[in-house]
C-alpha positions as CSV (number, residue, x, y, z in Angstrom):
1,X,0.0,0.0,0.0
2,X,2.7,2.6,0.7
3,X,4.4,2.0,-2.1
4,X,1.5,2.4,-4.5
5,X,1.2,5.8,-2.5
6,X,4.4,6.9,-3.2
7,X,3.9,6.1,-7.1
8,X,0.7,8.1,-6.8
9,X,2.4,10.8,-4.9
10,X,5.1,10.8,-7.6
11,X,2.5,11.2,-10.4
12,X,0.6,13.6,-8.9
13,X,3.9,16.1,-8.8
14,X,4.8,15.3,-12.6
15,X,1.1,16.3,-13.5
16,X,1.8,19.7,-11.1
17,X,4.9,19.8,-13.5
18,X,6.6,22.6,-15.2
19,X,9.6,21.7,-17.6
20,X,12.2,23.7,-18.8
21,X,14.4,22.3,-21.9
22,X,17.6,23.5,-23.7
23,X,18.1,22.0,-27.0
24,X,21.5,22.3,-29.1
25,X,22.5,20.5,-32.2
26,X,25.8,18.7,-31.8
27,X,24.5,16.5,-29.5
28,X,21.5,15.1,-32.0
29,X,21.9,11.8,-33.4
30,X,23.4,11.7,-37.1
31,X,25.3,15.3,-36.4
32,X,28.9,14.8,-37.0
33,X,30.2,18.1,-39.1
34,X,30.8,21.8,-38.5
35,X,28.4,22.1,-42.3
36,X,25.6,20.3,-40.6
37,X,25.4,23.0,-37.8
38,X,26.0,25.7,-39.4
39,X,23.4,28.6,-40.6
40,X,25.6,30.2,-43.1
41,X,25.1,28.9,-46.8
42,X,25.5,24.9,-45.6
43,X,22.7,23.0,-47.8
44,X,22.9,20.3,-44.8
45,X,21.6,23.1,-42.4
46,X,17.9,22.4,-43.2
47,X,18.0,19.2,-42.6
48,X,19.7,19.5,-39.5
49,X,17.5,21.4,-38.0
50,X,14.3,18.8,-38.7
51,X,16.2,16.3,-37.2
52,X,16.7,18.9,-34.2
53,X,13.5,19.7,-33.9
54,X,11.8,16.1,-33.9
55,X,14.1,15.3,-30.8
56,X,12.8,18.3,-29.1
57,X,9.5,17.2,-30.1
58,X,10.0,13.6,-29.0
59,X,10.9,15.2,-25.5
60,X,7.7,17.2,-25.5
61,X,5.7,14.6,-26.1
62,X,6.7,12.6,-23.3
63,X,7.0,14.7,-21.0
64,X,3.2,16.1,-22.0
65,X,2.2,12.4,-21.6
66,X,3.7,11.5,-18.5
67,X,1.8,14.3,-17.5
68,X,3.9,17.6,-17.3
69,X,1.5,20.9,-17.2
70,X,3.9,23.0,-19.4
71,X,6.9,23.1,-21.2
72,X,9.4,25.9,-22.3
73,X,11.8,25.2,-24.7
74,X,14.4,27.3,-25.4
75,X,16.6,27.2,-28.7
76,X,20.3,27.2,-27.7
77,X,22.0,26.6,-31.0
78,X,24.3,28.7,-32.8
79,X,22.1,32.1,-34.0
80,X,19.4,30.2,-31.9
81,X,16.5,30.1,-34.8
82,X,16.8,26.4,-35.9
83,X,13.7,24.6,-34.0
84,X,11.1,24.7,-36.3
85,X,7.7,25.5,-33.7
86,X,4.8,24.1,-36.0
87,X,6.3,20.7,-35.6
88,X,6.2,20.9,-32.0
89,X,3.0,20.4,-29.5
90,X,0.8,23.1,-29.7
91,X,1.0,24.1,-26.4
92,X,4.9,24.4,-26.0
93,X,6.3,27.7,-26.1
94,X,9.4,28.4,-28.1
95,X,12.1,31.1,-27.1
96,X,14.2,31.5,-30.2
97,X,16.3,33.9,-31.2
98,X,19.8,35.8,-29.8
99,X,21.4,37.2,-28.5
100,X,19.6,36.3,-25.2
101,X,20.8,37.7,-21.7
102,X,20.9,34.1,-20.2
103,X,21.7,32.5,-23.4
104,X,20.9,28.8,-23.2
105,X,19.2,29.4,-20.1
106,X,17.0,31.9,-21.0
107,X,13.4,31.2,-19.7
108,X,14.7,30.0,-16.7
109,X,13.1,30.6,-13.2
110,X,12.4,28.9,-10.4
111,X,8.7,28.0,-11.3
112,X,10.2,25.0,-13.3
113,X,10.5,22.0,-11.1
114,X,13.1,20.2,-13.5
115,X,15.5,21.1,-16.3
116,X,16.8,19.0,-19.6
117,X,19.0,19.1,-22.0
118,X,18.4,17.5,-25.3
119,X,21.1,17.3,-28.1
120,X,23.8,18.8,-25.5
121,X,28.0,18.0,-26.3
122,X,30.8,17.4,-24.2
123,X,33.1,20.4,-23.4
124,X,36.4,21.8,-25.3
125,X,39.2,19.5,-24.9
126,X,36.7,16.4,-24.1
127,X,38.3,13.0,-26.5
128,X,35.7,11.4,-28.6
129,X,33.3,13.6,-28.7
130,X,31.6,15.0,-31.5
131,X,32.2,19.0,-32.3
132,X,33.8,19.1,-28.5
133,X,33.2,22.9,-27.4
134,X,32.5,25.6,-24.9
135,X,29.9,28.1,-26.1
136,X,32.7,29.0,-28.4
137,X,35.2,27.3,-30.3
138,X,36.9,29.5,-32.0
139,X,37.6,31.8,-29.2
140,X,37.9,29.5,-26.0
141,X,40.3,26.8,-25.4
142,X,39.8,26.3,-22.0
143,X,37.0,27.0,-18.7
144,X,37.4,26.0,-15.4
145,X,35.4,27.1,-12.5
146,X,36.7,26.7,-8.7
147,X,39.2,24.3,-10.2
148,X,36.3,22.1,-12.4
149,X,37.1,21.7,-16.1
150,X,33.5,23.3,-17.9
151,X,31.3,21.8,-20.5
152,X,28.6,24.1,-21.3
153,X,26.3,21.3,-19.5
154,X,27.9,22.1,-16.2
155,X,27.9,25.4,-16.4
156,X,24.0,25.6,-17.9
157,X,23.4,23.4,-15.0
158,X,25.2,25.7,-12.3
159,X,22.3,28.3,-13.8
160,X,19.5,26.3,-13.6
161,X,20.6,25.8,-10.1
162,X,21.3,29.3,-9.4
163,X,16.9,29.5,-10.2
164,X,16.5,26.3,-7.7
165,X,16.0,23.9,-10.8
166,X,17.7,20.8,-11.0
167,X,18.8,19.3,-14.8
168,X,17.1,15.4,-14.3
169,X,17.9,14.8,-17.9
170,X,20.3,14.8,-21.1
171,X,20.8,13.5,-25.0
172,X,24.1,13.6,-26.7
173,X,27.0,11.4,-27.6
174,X,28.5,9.0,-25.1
175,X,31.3,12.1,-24.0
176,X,28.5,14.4,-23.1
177,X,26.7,12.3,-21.1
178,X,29.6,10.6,-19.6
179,X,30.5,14.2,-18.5
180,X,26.8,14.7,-16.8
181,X,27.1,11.7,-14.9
182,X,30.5,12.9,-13.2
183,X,28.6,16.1,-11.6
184,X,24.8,15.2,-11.3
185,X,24.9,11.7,-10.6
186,X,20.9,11.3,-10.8
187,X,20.9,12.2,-14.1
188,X,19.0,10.4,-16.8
189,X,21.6,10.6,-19.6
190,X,20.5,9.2,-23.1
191,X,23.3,8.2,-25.9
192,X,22.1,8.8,-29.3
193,X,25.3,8.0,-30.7
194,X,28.7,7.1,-30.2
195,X,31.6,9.5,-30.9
196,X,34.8,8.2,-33.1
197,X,37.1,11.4,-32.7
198,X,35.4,15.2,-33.6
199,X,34.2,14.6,-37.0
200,X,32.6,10.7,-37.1
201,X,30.1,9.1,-35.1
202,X,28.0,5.5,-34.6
203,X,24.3,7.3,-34.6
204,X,21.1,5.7,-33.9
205,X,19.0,5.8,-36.4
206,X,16.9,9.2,-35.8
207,X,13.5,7.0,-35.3
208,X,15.7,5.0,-32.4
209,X,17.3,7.7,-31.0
210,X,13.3,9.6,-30.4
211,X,12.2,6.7,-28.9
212,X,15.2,6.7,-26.4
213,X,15.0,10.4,-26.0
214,X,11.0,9.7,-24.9
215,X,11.3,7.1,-22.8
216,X,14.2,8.7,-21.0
217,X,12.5,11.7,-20.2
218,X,9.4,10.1,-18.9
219,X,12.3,8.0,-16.3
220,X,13.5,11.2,-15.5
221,X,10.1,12.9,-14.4
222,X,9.1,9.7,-12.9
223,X,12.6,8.6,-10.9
224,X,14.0,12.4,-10.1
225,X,12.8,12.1,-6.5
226,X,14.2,9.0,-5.8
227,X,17.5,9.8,-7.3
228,X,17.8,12.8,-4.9
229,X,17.8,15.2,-8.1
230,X,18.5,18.6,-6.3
231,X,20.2,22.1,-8.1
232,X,23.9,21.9,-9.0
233,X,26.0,24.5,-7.5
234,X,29.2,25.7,-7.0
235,X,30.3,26.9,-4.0
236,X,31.2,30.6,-3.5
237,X,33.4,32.4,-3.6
238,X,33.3,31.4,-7.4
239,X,36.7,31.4,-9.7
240,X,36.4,31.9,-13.4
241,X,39.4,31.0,-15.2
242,X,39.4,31.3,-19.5
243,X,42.4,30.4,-21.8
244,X,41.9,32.0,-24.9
245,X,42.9,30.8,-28.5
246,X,45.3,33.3,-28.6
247,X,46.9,36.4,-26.4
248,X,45.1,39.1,-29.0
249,X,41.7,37.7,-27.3
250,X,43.0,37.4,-24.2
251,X,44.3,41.2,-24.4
252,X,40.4,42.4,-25.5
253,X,39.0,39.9,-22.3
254,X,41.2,41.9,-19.9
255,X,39.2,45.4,-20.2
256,X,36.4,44.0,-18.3
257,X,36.7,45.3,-14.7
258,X,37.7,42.9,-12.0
259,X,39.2,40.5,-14.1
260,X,42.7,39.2,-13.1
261,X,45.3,38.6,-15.9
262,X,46.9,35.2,-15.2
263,X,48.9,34.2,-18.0
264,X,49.4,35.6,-22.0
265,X,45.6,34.1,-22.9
266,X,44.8,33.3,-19.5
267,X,41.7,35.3,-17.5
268,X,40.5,35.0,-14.3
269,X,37.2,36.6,-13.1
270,X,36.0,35.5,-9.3
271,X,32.7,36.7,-7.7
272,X,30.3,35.6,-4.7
273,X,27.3,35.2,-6.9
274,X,27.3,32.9,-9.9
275,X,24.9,35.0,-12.3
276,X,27.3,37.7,-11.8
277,X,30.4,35.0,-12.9
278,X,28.0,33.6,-15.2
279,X,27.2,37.5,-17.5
280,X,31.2,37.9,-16.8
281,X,31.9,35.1,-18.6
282,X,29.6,35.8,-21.9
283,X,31.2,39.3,-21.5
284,X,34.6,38.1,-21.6
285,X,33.7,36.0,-24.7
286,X,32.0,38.7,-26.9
287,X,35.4,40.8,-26.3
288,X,37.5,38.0,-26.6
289,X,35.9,37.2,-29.9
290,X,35.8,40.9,-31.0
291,X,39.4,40.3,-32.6
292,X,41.1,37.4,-34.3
């Protein structure tokens, strides 16, 4: 008997559920190329994006089954305008477009009880994993905060925590959610495919890897609880530490006030409050990406 409380209990709060998803692209199953994510004049584009947006919509309609009252989704790719809304739910609403104050996060607040990530990648540096980055490859070669080498996972779900909303779920390649696992152990972590290098991956086929995506997101809303799924944090004081590509970037970084110079592309920016670390940081990479 008290266990088939708890299981009502438990699907009582997914029906008083709100859900908050971030959706990239490098993470999708079948993504392997720099052309296949990119905006700019790349005839795969299009079709990168469909196959964006039915994981997104796979998600959605899960989570709407299992009972969640309403989902934001917020578009976190590149010029973030490649979900395409009309093939989503009707009742999901879409925040598209940039630049956004909290980026991927934006939407966030703590009226969301749970957070995921679908299509996500692991961090700069990471082996085997497909189009490894930081929000920015080009400029960025390295993140660290308080010590703790940064995917943009970690540091979306340092965010989401900041709000009170803990990330119960992720999709990407085997690096990405390998990566999840080492900071929010209760994570629901779905492999669409597995990485062979930067450039190659083993995909599911996009039918499998919905079906995954969907019955990993219902786990998630059903198991979070019992996992002890709580908001990530780091502990304050907060240390922000960015090796730029190159010591032109670094140079730019360095005008912000109250950041530390700690090397020739090194930065270091340190605050009490992790939104304030958190707009430092996209600070430091619009000026470090101001020059080449």
């Amino acid at each position: 008997m008290r266990v088939q409380k708890n299981a009502l209990l438990r699907c009582l709060k997914v029906r008083r559920m709100k859900l908050y998803i971030s959706a990239d692209m490098e993470g999708v199953a079948g993504i392997t190329s720099v052309e296949q994510t990119n905006p700019v004049g790349q005839p795969e584009y299009a079709r990168s994006c469909e196959l964006m947006t039915a994981e997104v919509n796979a998600a959605c309609e899960a989570a709407l089954s299992a009972g969640a009252k309403e989902i934001v989704v917020n578009d976190s790719h590149w010029n973030m305008r490649n979900i395409i809304h009309e093939q989503l739910p009707p009742s999901i609403r879409l925040i598209r477009g940039s630049p956004k104050p909290l980026s991927m996060n934006q939407g966030i607040d703590p009226s969301f009880a749970a957070a995921a990530y679908i299509g996500y990648h692991a961090g700069i540096g990471t082996q085997d994993a497909v189009l490894d980055h930081t929000y920015t490859g080009g400029d960025i070669y390295e993140v660290h905060i308080n010590g703790q080498p940064c995917s943009e996972a970690r540091i979306n779900a340092a965010v989401a925590g900041a709000f009170g909303v803990p990330v119960v779920f992720i999709s990407g390649d085997q690096s990405a959610c390998q990566d999840a696992r080492s900071f929010l152990p209760w994570i629901e972590a779905v492999e669409v495919k597995r990485a062979i290098g930067r450039y190659a991956a083993d995909s599911l086929s996009p039918r499998e890897a919905r079906a995954v995506i969907g019955a990993g997101i219902k786990r998630a809303l059903a198991e979070s609880k019992v996992r002890g799924a709580q908001p990530y944090r780091f502990e304050s004081p907060i240390t922000l530490d960015i090796r730029f590509t190159s010591t032109a970037k670094a140079d730019m970084a360095a005008l912000l006030p109250g950041t530390e110079r700690i090397g020739g592309r090194y930065i270091r920016y340190a605050h009490d409050d992790f939104l304030t670390v958190f707009r430092a940081f996209r600070a430091l990479m619009t000026l470090g990406g101001s020059v080449e």
